[in-house]
N, C-alpha and C positions, 0 to 999 in steps of 0.2 A: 396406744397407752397401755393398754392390757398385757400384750405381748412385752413390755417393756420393762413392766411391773415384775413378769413371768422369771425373766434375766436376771434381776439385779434383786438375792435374797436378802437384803436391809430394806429397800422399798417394798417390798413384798410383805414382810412381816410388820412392817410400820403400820401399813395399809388396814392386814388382817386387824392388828392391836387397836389402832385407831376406832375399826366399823365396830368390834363386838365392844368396844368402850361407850359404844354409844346405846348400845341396850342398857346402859345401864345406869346413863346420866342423858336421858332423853333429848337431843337439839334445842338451842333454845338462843335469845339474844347474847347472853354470855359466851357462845362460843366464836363469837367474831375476835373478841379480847385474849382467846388462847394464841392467836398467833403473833410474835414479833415482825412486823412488816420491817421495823426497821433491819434486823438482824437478816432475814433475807434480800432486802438491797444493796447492804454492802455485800453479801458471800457474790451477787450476781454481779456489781459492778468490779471488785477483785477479779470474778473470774475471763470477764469481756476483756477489760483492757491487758490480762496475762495473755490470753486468747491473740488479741491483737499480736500484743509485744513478739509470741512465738510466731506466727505467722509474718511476719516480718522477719526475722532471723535472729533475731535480738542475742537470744541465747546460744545459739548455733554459734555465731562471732563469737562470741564471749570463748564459749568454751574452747573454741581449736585454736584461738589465740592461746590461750592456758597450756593447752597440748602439746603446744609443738615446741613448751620451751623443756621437756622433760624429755627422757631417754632410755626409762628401764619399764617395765611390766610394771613394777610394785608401785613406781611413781606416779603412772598411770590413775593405777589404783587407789592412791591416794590423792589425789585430785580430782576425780571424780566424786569419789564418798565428803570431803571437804566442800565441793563446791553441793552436794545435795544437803548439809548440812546448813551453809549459809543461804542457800537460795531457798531454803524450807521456810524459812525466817518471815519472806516478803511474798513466795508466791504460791503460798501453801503450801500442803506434803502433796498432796494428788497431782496438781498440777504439776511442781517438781518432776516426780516420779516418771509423769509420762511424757515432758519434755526430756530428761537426761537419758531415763533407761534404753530406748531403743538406740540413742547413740552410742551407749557405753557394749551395747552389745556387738554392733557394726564395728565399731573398733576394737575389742577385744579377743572377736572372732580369730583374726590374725595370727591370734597368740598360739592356737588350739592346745589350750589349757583351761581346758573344763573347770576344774579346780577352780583357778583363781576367779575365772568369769563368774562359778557360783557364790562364790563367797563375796568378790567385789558387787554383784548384786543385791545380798542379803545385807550387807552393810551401808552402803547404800543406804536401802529401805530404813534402816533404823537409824543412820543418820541423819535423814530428812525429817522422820518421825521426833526426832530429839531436837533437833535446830528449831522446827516448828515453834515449838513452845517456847522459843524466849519471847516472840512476839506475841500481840493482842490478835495481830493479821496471820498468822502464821498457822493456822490448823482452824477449821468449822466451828470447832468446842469453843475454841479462845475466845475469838470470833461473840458466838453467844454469851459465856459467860461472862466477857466484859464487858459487854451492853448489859448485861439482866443484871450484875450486882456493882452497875454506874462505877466499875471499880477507875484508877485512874493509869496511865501510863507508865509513869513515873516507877511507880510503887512494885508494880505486876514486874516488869521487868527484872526489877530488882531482887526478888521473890523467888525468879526463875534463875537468875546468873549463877546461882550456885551450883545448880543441877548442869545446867546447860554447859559449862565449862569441864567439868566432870564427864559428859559424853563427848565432846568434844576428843578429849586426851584417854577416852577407852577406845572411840573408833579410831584414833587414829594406832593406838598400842595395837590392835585388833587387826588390821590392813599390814602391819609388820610380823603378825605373828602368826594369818591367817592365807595373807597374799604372795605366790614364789615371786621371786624377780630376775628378769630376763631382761637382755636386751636389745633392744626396738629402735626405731627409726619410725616418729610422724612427723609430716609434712602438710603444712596447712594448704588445703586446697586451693590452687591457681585463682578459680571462679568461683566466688562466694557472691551469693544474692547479695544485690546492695541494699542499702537499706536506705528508706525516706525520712529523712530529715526532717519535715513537715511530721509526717505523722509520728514519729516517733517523743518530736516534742509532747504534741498534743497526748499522746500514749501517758507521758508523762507527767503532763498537767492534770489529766483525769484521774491519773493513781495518788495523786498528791489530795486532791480532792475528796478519792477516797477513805484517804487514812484521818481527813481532817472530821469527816462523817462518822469514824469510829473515835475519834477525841470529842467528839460532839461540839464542834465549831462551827459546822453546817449543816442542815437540815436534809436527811437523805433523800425526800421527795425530788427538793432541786437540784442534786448530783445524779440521783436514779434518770431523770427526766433528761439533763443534759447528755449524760450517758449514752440512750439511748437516741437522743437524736443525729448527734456527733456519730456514733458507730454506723445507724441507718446513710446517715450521709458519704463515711469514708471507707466502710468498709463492712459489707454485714456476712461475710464470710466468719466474721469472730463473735457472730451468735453460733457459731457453732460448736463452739469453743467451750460454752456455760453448761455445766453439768448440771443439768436439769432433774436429774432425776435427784440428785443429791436435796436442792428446794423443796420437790416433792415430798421427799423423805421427811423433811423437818416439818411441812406442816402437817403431817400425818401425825409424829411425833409431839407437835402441841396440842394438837387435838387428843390424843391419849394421854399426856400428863397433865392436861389441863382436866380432863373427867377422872381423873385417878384422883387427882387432888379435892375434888368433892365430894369424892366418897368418904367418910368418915373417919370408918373401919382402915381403911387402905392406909390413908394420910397417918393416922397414928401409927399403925404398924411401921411404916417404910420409916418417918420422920424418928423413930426410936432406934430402929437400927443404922441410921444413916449417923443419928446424933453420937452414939459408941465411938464409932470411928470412920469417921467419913473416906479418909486418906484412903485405906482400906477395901468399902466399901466401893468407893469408884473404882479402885484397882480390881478387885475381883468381879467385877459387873462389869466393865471395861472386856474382859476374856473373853466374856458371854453374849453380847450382844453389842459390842464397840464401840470406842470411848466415846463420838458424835452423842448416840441415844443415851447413856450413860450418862454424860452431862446436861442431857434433856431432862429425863426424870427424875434423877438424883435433884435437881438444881428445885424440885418442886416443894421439898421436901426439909431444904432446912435455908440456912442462911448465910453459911462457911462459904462464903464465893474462892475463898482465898485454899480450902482442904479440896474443892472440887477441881481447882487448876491444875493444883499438882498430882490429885489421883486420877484423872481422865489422860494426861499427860505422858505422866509414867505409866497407868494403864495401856497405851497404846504399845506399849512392849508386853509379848509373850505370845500369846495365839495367833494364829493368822490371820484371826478376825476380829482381833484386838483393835487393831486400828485399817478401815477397810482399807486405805490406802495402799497398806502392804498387799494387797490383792492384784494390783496393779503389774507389782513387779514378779508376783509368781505368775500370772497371765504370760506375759512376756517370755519368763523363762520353759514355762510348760512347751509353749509354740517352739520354741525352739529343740531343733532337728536331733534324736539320739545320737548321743554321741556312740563308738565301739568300742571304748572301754570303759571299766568300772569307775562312775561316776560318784561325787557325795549328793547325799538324797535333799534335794533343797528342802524340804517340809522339817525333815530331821534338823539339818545344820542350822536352821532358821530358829526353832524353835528354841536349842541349846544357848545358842548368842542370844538371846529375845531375853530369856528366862536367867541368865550370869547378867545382863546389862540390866534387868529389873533388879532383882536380889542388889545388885552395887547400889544402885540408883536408888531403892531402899532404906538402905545403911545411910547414903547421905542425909535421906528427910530425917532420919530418926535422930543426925547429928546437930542438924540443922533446927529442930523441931524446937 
C-alpha cells in the first residue's frame, strides 16, 4: 500500500492532507459520516463491469468495425477523438483513456507521423475530458456531485448540453486544423476474440443496474453485493480492472473536507470565497490540485451543486493535472520510442489546446450564465 501511495501523487497528497487534518479535528464518532459509501459503490461497480466489458473485447469490436470503414489519416483521427468523446459519457474519462489510447497508438504508428499521432492524442484526452461531463456517470466529480446535491438527471444534462455540443464541434474544427491527412488502408483483423453472449448480457444488466443506483431507484448495497458476487462468480479477472487507488483517494479526501469543514476559521474563509464566484473558483483549483479533489472540497463549502459541475468540468482543461486523467495519455506517449526528427513538445501543445478550449468554453458559460 505504501509503495502505492509512493506512485500515484493525488493519493499521496490526499493521504498527507487527510492525517495532518486530523491534528486538528481529533477522531471521533463523526468521522464515520465523512465518507459517502454510496458514491464510492457506484465509482466501484462502474468500474468492474467496464473492466469486464474491455476484457471481453467489447470495445476493441466496436472500434475496428468504425475503422475499417475510413481511408485517410485525418479520418482516422477523427474517429478516434469522436468516439473518446462519446465513450467518455458512459465509461468515464480514465477508463476511456486507457481502453482507446494504446490502440490509437498501435494504429497510428503506421503513419510515422509524429505530428498527427501527438496531436490525435492530446485531443483525444480532451475530448473524453469534455464528453465526460454531459453525463452524471461520466467523470468521479459527476459521479459525487450528483449524489451529494440529490441533483436530478433530467436537469444536469441539460445544464451541460450547451457546453458539450460546443466541444464537440471545437474538437472536431481542431482534428481538421491540427491532423495532416494521408492515405491508408485498414483492414479489420481476420481473428477477433469472440465475445460471450452470456456474459455480456449480464455485463449489461449490471450497468443498467448501475446507473439505476445513481437515479436512486435502488439501493447501492444490493447492486454493490450483487456485483460482487456475479464477478466472483464469472470472472474475477475485472477486479483488476477497479482503480483502487482512485477509492482510496476519495476517502482520504472526505476525511480532509469533512475536518476542514469544522474548523470554523477555515469554513468561513473558503465558503466567502467560493460564494464570489464559485464557477471560477473550481476552475482555478481544478489547475492546482484536480478537478476530482476540487469537487471534494469546494462541494464543503457552499451549496451551488449546479456552479460546482460546471467549474470542475471545465476545470478539467488546462494543466496536466487539471484533470488526472489526462495523465494517462502523456504516460503512453512518454513511453513511446524518440522519434529522429523534430517532434511538437506534447506538454507544450497540450497545454495551448487545453488553455484556447477553456478560454471558449469560458465565453459559453458567461453566455449562458
Amino acid at each position: 500500500m505504501l509503495e502505492r501511495i509512493k506512485k500515484d501523487p493525488v493519493l499521496f497528497i490526499s493521504g498527507i492532507l487527510a492525517v495532518v487534518s486530523c491534528f486538528f479535528v481529533h477522531p471521533d464518532e463523526k468521522y464515520i459520516g465523512y465518507v459517502d459509501f454510496r458514491v464510492l459503490a457506484i465509482l466501484f461497480c462502474m468500474m468492474i463491469v467496464v473492466s469486464e466489458l474491455v476484457i471481453l473485447g467489447v470495445f476493441d469490436r466496436m472500434t475496428n468495425k468504425l475503422l475499417s470503414m475510413v481511408h485517410s489519416s485525418r479520418m482516422v483521427s477523427l474517429i478516434l477523438v469522436w468516439l473518446s468523446f462519446f465513450l467518455g459519457m458512459i465509461l468515464t474519462n480514465d477508463v476511456t483513456l486507457v481502453t482507446l489510447v494504446p490502440f490509437a497508438i498501435a494504429l497510428m504508428k503506421s503513419f510515422d507521423d509524429r505530428r498527427t499521432l501527438t496531436f490525435t492524442l492530446i485531443l483525444m484526452t480532451v475530448a473524453t475530458n469534455l464528453g465526460s461531463m454531459q453525463t452524471p456517470i461520466g467523470n468521479p466529480q459527476n459521479i459525487y456531485l450528483f449524489t451529494h446535491y440529490k441533483m436530478e438527471i433530467g436537469p444536469f444534462m441539460l445544464m451541460m448540453l450547451p457546453y458539450s455540443l460546443c466541444s464537440l464541434l471545437l474538437v472536431t474544427v481542431a482534428v481538421f486544423l491540427l491532423c495532416r491527412d494521408e492515405k491508408i488502408s485498414h483492414e479489420e483483423p481476420k481473428e477477433q476474440k469472440k465475445i460471450s453472449g452470456i456474459k455480456l448480457a449480464i455485463c449489461i444488466v449490471l450497468f443498467i443496474a448501475s446507473l439505476l443506483v445513481v437515479l436512486r431507484v435502488v439501493h447501492y448495497l444490493i447492486v454493490l453485493g450483487v456485483m460482487i458476487a456475479v464477478m466472483l462468480i464469472m470472472d474475477r479477472k475485472s477486479f483488476k480492472g477497479v482503480d483502487y487507488t482512485l477509492l482510496i483517494t476519495f476517502v482520504f479526501f472526505f476525511v480532509f473536507v469533512g475536518n476542514m469543514g469544522r474548523i470554523p476559521s477555515v469554513n468561513e474563509a473558503v465558503s466567502n470565497i467560493v460564494g464570489k464566484s464559485p464557477v471560477l473558483t473550481a476552475v482555478v483549483s481544478s489547475q492546482v490540485i484536480s478537478n476530482v479533489p476540487a469537487a471534494l472540497l469546494l462541494s464543503a463549502f457552499t451549496d451551488n451543486g449546479r456552479a460546482l459541475v460546471i467549474g470542475t468540468n471545465l476545470g478539467g482543461l488546462g494543466t496536466l493535472i487539471a484533470s488526472m486523467a489526462s495523465l494517462i495519455t502523456y504516460k503512453f506517449h512518454a513511453a513511446l520510442p524518440k522519434a529522429k526528427d523534430k517532434n511538437v513538445s506534447y506538454v507544450g501543445a497540450f497545454t495551448v489546446v487545453n488553455i484556447i478550449f477553456l478560454a471558449i468554453l469560458l465565453g459559453v458559460h458567461l453566455l449562458f450564465k
